[in-house]
Structure formats: C-alpha cells, structure tokens
mmJSON file of the N, C-alpha and C atoms, coordinates in Angstrom:
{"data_MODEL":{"atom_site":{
"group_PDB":["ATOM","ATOM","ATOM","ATOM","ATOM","ATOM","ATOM","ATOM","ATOM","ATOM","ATOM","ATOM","ATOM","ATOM","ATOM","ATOM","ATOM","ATOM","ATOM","ATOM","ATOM","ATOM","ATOM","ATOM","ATOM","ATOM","ATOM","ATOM","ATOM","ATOM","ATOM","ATOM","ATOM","ATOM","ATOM","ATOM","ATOM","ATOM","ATOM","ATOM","ATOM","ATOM","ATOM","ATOM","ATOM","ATOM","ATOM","ATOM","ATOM","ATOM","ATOM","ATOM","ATOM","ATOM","ATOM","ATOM","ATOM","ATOM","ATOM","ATOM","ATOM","ATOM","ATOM","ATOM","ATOM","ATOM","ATOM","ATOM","ATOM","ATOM","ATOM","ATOM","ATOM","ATOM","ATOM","ATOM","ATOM","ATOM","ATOM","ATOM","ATOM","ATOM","ATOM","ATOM","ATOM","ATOM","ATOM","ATOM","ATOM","ATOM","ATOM","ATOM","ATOM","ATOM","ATOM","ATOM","ATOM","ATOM","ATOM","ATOM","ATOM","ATOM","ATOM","ATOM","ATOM","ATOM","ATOM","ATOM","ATOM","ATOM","ATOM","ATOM","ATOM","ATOM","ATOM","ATOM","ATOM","ATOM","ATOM","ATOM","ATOM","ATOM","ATOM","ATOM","ATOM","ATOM","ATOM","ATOM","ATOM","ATOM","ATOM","ATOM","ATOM","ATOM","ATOM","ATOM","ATOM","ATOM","ATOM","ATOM","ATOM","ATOM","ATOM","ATOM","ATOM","ATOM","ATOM","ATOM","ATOM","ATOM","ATOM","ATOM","ATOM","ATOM","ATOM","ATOM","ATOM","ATOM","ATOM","ATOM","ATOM","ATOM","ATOM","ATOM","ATOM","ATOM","ATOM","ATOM","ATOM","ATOM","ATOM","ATOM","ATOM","ATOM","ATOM","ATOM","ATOM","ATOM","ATOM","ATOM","ATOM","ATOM","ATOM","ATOM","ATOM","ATOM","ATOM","ATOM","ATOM","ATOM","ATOM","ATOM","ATOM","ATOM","ATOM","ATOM","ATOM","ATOM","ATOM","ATOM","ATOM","ATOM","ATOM","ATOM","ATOM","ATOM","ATOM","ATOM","ATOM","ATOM","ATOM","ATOM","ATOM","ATOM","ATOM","ATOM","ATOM","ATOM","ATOM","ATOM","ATOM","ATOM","ATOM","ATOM","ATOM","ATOM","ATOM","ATOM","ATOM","ATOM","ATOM","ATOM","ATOM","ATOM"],
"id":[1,2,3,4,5,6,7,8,9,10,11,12,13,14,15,16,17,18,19,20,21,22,23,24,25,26,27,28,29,30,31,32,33,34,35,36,37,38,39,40,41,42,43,44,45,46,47,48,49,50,51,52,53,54,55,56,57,58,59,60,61,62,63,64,65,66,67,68,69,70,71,72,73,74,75,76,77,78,79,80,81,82,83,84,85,86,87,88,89,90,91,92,93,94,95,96,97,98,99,100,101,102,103,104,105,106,107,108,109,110,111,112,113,114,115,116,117,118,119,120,121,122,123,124,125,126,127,128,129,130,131,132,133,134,135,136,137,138,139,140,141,142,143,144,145,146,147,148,149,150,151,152,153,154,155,156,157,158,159,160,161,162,163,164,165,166,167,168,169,170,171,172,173,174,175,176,177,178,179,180,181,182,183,184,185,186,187,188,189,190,191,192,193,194,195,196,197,198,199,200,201,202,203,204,205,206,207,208,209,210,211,212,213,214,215,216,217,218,219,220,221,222,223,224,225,226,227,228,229,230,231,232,233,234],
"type_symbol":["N","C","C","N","C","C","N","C","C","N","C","C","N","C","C","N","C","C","N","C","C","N","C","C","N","C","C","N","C","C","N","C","C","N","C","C","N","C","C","N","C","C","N","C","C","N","C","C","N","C","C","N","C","C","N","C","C","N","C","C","N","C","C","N","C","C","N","C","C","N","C","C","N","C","C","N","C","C","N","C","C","N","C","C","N","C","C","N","C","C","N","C","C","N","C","C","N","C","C","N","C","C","N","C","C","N","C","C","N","C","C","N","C","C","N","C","C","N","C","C","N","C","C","N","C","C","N","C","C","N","C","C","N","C","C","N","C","C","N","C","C","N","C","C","N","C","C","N","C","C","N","C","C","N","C","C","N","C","C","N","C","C","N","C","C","N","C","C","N","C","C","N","C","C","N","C","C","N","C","C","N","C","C","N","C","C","N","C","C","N","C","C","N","C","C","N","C","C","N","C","C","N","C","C","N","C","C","N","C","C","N","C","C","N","C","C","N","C","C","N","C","C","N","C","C","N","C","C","N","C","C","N","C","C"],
"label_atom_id":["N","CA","C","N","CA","C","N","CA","C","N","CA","C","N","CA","C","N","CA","C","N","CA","C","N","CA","C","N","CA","C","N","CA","C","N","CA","C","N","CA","C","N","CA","C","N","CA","C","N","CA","C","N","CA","C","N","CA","C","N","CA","C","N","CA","C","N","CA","C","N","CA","C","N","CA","C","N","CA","C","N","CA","C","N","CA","C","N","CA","C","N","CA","C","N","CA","C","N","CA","C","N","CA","C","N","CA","C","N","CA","C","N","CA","C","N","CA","C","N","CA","C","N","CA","C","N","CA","C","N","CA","C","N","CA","C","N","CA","C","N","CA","C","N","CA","C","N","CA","C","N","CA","C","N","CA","C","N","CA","C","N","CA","C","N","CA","C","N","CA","C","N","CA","C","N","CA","C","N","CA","C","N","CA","C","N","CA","C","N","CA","C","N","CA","C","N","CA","C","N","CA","C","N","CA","C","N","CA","C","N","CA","C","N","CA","C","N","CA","C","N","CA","C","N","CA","C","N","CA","C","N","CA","C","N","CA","C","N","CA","C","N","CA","C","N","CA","C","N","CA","C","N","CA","C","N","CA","C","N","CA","C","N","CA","C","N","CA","C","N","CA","C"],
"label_alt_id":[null,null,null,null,null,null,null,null,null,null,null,null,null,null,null,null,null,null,null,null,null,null,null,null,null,null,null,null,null,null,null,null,null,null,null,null,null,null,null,null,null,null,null,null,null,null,null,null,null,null,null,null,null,null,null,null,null,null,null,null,null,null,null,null,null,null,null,null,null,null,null,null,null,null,null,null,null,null,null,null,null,null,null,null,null,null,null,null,null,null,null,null,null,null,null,null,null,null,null,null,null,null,null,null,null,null,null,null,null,null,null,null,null,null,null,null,null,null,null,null,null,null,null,null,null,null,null,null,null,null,null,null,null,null,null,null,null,null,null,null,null,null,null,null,null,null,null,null,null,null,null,null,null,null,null,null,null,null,null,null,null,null,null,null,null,null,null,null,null,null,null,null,null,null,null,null,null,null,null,null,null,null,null,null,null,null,null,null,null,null,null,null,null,null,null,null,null,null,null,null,null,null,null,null,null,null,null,null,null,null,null,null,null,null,null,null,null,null,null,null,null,null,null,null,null,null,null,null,null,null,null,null,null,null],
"label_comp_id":["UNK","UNK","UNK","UNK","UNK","UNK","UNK","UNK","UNK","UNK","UNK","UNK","UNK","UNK","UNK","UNK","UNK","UNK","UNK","UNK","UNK","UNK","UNK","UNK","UNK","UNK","UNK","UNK","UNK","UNK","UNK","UNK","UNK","UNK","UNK","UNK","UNK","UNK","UNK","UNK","UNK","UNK","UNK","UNK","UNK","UNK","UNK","UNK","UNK","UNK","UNK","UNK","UNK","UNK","UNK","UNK","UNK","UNK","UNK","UNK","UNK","UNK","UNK","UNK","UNK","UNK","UNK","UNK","UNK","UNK","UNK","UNK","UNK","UNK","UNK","UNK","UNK","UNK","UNK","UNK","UNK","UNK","UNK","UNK","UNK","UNK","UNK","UNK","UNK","UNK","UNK","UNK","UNK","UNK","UNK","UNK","UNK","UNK","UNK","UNK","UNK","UNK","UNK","UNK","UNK","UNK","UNK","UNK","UNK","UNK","UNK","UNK","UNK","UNK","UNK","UNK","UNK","UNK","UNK","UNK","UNK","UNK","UNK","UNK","UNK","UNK","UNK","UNK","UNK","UNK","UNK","UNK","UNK","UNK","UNK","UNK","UNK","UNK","UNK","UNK","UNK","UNK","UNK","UNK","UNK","UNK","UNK","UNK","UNK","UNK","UNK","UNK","UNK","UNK","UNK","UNK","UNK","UNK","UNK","UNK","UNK","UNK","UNK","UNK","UNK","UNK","UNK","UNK","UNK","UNK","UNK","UNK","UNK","UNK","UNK","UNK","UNK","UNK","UNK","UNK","UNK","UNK","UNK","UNK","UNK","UNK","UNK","UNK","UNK","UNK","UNK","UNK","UNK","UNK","UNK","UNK","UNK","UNK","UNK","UNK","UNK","UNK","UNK","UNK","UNK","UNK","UNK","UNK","UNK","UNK","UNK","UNK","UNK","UNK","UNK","UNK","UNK","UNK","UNK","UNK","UNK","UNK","UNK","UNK","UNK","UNK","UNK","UNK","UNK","UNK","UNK","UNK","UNK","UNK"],
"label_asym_id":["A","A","A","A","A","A","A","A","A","A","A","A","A","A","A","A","A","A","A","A","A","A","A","A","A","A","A","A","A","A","A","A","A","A","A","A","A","A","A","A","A","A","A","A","A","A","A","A","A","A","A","A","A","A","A","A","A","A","A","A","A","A","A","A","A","A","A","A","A","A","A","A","A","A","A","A","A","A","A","A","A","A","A","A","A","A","A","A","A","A","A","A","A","A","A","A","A","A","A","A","A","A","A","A","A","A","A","A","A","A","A","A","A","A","A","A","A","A","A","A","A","A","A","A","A","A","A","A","A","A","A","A","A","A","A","A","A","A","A","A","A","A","A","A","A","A","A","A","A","A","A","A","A","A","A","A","A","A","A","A","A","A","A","A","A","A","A","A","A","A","A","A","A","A","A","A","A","A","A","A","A","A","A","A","A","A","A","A","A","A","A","A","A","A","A","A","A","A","A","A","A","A","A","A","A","A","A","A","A","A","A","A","A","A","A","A","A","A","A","A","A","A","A","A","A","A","A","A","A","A","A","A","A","A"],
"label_entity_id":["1","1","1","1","1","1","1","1","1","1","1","1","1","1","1","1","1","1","1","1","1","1","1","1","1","1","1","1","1","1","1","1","1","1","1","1","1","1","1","1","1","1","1","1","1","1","1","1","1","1","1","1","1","1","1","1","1","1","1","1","1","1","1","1","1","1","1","1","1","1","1","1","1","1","1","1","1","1","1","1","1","1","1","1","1","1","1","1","1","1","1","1","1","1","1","1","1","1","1","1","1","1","1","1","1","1","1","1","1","1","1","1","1","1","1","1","1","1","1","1","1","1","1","1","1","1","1","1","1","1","1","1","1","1","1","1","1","1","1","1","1","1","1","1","1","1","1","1","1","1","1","1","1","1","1","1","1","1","1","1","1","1","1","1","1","1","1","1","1","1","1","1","1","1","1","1","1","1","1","1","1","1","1","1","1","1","1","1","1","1","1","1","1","1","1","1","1","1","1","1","1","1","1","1","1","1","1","1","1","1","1","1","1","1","1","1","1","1","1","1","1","1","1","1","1","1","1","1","1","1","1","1","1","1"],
"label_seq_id":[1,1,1,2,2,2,3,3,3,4,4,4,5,5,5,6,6,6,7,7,7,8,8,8,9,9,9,10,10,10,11,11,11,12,12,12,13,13,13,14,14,14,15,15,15,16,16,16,17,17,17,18,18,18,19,19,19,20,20,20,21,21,21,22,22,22,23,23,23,24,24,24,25,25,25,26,26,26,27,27,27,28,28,28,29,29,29,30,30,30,31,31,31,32,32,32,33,33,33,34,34,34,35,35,35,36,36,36,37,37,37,38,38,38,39,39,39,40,40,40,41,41,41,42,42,42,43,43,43,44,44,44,45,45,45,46,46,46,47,47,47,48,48,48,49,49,49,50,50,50,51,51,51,52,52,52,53,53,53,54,54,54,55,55,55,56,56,56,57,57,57,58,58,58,59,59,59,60,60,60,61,61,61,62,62,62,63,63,63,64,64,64,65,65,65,66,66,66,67,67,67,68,68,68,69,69,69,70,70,70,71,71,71,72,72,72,73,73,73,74,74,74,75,75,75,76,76,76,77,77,77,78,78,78],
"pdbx_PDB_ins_code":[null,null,null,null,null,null,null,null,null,null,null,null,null,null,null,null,null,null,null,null,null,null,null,null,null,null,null,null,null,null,null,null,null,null,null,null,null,null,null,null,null,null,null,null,null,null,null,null,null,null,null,null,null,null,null,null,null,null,null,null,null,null,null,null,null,null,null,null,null,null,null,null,null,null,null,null,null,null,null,null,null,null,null,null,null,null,null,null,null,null,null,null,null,null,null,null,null,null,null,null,null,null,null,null,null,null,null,null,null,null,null,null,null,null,null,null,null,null,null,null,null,null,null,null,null,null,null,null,null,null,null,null,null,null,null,null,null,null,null,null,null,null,null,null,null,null,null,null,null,null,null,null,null,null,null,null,null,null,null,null,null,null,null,null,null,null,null,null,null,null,null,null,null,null,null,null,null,null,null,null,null,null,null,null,null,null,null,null,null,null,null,null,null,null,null,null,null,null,null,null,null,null,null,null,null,null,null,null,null,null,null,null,null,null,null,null,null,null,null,null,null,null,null,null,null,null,null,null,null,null,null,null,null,null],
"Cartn_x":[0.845,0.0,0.889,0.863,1.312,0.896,1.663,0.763,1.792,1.338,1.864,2.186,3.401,4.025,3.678,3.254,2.712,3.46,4.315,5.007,3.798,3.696,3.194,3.826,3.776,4.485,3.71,4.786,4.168,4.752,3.831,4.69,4.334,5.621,6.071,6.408,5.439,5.949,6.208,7.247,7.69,7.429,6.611,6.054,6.546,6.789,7.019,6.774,5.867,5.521,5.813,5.989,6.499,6.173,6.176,5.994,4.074,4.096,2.699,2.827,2.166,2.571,1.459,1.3,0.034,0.403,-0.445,-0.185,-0.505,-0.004,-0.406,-1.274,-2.498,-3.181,-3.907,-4.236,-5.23,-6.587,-7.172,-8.752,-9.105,-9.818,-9.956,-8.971,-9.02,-8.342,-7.477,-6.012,-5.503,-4.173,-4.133,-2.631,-1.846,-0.806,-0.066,0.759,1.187,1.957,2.962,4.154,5.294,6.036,7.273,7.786,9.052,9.292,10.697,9.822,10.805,10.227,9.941,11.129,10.721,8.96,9.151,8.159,6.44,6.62,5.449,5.548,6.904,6.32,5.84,6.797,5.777,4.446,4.191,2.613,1.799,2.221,0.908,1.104,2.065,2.154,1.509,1.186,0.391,-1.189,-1.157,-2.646,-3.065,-2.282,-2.539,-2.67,-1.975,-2.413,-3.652,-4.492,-5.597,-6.526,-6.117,-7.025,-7.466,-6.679,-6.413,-6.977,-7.012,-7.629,-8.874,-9.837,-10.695,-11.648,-11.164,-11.443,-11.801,-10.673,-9.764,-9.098,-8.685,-7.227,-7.793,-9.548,-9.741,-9.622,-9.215,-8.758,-7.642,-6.446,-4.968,-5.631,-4.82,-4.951,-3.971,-4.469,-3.471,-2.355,-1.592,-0.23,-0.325,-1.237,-1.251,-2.313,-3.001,-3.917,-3.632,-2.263,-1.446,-0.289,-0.536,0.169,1.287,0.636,1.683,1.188,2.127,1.799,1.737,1.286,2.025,1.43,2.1,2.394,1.702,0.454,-0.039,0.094,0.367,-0.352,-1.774,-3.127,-3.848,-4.508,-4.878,-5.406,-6.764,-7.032,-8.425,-8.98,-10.016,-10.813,-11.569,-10.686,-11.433,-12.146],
"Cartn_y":[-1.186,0.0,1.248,2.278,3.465,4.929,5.082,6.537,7.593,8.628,9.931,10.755,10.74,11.96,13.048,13.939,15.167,15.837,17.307,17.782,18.856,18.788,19.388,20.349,21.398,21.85,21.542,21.396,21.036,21.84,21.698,22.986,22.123,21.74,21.186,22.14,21.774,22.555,22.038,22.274,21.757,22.204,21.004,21.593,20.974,20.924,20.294,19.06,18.735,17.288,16.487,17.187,16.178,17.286,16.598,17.284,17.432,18.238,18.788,19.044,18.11,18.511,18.046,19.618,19.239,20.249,19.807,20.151,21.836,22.216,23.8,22.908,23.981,23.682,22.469,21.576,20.115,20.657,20.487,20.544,19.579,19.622,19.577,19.448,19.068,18.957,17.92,17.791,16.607,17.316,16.052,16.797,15.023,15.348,14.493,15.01,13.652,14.198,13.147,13.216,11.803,13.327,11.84,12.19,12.911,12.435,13.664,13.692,15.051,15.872,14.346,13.47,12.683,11.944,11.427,10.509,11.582,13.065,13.222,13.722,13.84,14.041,12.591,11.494,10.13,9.796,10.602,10.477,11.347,12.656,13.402,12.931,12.566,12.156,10.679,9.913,8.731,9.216,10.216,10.869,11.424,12.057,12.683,11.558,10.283,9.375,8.936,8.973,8.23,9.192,10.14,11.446,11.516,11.441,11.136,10.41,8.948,7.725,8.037,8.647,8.693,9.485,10.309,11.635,12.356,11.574,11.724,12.501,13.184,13.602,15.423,15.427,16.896,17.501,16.968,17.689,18.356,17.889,18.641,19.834,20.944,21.995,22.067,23.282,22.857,23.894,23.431,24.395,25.918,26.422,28.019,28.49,27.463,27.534,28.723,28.338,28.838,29.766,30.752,32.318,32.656,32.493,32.881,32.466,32.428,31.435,32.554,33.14,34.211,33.314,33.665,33.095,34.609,34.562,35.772,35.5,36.804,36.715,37.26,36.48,36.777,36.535,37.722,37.874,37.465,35.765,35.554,35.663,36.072,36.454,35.12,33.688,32.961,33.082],
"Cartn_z":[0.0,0.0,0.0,-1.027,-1.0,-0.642,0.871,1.491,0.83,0.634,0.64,1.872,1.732,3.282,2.971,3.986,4.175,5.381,5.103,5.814,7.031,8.165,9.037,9.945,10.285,11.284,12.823,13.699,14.597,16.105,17.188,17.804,19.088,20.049,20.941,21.722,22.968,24.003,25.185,26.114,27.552,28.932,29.787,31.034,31.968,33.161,34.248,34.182,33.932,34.305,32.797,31.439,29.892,28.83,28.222,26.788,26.503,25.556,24.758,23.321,22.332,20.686,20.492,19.023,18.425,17.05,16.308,14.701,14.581,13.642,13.148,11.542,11.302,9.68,9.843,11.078,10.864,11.019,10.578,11.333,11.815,12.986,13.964,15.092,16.531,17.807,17.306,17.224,17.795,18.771,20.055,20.87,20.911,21.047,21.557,23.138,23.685,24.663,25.282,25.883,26.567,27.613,27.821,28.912,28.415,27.303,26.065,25.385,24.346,23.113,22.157,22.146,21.005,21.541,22.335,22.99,22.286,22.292,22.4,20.673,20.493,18.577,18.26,18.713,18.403,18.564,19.547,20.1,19.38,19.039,17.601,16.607,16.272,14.621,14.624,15.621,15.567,15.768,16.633,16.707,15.494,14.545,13.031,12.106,12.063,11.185,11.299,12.917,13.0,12.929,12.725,12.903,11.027,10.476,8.704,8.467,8.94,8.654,9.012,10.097,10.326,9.99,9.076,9.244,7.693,6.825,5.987,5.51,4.387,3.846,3.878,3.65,3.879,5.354,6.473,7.386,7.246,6.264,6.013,5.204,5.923,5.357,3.676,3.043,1.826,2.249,1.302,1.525,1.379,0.708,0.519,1.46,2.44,3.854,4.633,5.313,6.072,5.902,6.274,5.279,6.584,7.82,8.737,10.0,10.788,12.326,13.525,14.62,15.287,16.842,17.631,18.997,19.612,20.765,21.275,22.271,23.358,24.779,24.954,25.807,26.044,27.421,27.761,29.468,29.182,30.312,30.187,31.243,31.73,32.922,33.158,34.298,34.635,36.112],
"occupancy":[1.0,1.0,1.0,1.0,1.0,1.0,1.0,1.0,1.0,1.0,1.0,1.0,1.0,1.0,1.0,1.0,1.0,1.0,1.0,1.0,1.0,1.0,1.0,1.0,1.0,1.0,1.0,1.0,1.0,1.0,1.0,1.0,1.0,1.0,1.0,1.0,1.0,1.0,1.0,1.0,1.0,1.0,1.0,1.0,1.0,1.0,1.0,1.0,1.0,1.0,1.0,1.0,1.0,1.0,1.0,1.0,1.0,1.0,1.0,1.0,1.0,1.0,1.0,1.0,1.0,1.0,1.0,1.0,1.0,1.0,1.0,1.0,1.0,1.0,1.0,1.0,1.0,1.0,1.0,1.0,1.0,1.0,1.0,1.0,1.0,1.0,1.0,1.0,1.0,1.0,1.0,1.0,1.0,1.0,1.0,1.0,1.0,1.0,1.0,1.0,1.0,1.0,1.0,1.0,1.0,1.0,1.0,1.0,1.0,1.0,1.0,1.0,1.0,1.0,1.0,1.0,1.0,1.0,1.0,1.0,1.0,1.0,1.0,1.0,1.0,1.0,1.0,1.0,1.0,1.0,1.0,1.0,1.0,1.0,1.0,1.0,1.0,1.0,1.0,1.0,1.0,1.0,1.0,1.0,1.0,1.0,1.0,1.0,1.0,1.0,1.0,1.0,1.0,1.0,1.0,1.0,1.0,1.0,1.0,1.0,1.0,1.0,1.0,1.0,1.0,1.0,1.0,1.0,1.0,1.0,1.0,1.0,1.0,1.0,1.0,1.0,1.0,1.0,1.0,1.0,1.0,1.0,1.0,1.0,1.0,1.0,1.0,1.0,1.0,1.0,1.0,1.0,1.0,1.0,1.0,1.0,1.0,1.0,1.0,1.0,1.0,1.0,1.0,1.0,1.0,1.0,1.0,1.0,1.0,1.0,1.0,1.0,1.0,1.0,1.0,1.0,1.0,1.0,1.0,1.0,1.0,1.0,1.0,1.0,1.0,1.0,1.0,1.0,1.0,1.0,1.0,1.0,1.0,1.0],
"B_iso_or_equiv":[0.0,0.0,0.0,0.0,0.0,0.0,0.0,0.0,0.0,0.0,0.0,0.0,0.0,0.0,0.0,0.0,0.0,0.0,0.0,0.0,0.0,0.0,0.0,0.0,0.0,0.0,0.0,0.0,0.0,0.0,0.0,0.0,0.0,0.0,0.0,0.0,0.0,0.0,0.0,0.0,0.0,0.0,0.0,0.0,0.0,0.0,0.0,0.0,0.0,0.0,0.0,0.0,0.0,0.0,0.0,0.0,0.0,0.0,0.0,0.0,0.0,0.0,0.0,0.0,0.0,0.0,0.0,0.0,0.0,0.0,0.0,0.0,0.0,0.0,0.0,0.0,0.0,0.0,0.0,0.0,0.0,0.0,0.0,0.0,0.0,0.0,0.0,0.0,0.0,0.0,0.0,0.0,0.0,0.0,0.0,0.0,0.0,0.0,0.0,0.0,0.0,0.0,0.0,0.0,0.0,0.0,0.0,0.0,0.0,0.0,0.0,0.0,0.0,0.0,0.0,0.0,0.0,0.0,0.0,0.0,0.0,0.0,0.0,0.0,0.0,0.0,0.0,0.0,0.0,0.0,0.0,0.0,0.0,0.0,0.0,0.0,0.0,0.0,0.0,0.0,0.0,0.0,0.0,0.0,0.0,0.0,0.0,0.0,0.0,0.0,0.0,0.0,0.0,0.0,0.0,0.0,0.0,0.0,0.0,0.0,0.0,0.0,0.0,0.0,0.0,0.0,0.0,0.0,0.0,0.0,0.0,0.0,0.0,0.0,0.0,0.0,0.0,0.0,0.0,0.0,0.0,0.0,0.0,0.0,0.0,0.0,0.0,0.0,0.0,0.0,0.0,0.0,0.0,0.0,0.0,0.0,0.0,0.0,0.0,0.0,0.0,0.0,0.0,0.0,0.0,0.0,0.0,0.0,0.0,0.0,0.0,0.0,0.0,0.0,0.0,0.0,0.0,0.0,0.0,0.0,0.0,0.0,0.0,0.0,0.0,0.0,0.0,0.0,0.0,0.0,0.0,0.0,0.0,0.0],
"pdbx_formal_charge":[null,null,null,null,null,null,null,null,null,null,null,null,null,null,null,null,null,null,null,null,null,null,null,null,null,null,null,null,null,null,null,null,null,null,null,null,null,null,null,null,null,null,null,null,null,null,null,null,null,null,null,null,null,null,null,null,null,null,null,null,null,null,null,null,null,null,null,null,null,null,null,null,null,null,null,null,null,null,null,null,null,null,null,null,null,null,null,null,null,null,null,null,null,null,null,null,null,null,null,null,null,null,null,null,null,null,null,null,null,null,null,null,null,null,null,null,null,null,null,null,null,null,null,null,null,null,null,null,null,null,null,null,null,null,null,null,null,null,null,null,null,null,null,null,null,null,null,null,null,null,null,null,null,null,null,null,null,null,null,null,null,null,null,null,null,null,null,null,null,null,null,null,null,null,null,null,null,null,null,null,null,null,null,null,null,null,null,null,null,null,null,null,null,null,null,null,null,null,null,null,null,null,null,null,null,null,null,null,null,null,null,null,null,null,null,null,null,null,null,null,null,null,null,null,null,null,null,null,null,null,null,null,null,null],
"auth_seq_id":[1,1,1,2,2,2,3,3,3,4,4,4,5,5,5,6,6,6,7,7,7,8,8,8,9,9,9,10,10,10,11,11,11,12,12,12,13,13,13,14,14,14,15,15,15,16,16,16,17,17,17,18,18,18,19,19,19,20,20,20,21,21,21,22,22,22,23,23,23,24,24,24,25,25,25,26,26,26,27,27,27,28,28,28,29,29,29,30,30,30,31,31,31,32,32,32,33,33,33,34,34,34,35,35,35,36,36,36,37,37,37,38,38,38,39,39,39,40,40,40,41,41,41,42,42,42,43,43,43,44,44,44,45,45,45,46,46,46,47,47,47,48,48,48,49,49,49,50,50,50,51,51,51,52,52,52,53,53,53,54,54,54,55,55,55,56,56,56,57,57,57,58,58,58,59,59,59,60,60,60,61,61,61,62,62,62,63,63,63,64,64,64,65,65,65,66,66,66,67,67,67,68,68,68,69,69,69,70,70,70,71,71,71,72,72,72,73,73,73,74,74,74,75,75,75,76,76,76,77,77,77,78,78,78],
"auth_comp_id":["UNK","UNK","UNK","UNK","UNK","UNK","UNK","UNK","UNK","UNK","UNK","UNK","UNK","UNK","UNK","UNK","UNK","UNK","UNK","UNK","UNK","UNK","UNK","UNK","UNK","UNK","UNK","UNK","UNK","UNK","UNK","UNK","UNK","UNK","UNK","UNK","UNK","UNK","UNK","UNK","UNK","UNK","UNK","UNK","UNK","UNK","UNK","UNK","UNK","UNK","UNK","UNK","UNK","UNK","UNK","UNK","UNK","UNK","UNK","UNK","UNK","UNK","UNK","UNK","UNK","UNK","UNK","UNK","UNK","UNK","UNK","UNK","UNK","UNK","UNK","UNK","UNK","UNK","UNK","UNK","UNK","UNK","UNK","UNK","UNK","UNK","UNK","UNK","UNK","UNK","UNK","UNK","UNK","UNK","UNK","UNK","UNK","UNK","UNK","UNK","UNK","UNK","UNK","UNK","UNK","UNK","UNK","UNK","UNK","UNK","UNK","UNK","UNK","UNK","UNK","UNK","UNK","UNK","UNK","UNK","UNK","UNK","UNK","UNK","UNK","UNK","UNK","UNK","UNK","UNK","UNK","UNK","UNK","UNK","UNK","UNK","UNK","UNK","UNK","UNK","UNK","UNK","UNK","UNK","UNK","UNK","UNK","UNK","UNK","UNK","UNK","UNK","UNK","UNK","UNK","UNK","UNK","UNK","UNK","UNK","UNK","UNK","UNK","UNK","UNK","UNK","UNK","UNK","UNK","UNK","UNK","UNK","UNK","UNK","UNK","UNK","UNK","UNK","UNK","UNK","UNK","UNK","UNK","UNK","UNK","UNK","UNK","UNK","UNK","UNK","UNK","UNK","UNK","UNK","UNK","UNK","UNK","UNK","UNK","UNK","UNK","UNK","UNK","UNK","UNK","UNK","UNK","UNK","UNK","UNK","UNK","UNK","UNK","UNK","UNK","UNK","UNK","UNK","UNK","UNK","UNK","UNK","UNK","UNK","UNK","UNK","UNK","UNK","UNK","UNK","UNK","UNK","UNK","UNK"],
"auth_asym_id":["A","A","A","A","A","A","A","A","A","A","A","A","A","A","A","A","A","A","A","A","A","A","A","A","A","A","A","A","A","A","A","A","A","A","A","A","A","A","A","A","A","A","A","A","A","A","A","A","A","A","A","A","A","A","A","A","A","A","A","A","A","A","A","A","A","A","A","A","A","A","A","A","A","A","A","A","A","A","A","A","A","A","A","A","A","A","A","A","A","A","A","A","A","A","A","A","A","A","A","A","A","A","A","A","A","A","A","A","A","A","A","A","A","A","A","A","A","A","A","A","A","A","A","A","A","A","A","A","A","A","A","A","A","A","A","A","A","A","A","A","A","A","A","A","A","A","A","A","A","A","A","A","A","A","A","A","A","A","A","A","A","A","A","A","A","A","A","A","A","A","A","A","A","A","A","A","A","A","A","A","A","A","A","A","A","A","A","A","A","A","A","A","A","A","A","A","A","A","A","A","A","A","A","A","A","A","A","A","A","A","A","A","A","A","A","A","A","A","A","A","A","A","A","A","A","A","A","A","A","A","A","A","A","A"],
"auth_atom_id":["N","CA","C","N","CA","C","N","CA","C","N","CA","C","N","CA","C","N","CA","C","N","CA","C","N","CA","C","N","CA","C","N","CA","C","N","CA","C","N","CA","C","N","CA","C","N","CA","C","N","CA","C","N","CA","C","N","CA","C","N","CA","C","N","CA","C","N","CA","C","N","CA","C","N","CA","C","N","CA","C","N","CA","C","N","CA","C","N","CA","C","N","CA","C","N","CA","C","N","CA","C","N","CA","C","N","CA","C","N","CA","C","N","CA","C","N","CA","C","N","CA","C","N","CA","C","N","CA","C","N","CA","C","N","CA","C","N","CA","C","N","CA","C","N","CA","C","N","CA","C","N","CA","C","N","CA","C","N","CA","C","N","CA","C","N","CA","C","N","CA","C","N","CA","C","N","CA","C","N","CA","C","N","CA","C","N","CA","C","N","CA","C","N","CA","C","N","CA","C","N","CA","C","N","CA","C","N","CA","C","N","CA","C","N","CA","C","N","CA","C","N","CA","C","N","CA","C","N","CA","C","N","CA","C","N","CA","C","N","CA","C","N","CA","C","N","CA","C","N","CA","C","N","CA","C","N","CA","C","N","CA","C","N","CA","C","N","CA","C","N","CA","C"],
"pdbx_PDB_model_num":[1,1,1,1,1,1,1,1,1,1,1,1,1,1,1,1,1,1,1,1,1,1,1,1,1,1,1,1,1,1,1,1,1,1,1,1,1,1,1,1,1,1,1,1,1,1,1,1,1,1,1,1,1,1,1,1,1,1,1,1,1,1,1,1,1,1,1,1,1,1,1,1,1,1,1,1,1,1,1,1,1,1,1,1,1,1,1,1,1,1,1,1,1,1,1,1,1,1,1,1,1,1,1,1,1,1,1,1,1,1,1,1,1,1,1,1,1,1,1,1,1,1,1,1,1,1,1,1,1,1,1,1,1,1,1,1,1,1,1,1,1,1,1,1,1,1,1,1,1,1,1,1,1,1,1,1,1,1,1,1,1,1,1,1,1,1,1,1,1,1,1,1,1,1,1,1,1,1,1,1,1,1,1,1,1,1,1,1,1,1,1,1,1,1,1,1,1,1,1,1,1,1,1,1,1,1,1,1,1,1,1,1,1,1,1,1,1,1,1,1,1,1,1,1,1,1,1,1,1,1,1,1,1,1]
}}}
C-alpha cells in the first residue's frame, strides 16, 4: 500500500511534568503528549495518522492555507 508523506508543522511545548505537541493547519483537535520531546512528537504524529484515517485527507490543510503562524499573549478572565 502506498501513502503519501505530508510535511506538518508542529509545535512542541515543555512543562514540568512532559511534553505537549500538536499540529499547526489540521482541522480539527488533535494533541499528543510523553515524557521527552521525542516521545510526544511520536505520540501526535500517531494521533494525526488516525485522525487522517478517520477523518480523511480533507482535514490537512493545503499548503497556501497557512500564510503565517504568530504566537499571542492573552489575558483571560477565569
């Protein structure tokens, strides 16, 4: 069976207690997460295949989707 690789950016972040990764451009929710950076890119990129498989190939955004990424701070009143 022949899949096609699809490049994702993905944005890993580090907390006290492990890692947090989850895709930029998927639609809908997927996160991954481990105890190293590798452990939790292994863990979204297995969550994005089943997320693909389930879902299918129109959740990937297309390549001209995504124009620019920006990182905000925001004050939420819980």
């Amino acid at each position: 069976m022949y899949t096609e690789a699809v490049n994702l950016k993905i944005i890993i972040e580090e907390h006290s207690d492990g890692f947090v990764a989850y895709p930029i451009g998927l639609k809908g929710v997927v996160v991954g997460e481990g105890n190293t950076y590798d452990e939790a890119l292994a863990d979204v990129q297995s969550a994005i295949k089943f997320h693909v498989e389930t879902f299918g190939a129109e959740v990937l955004a297309k390549d001209d989707e995504i124009k620019q990424v920006f990182v905000a701070d925001a004050a939420i009143a819980v």
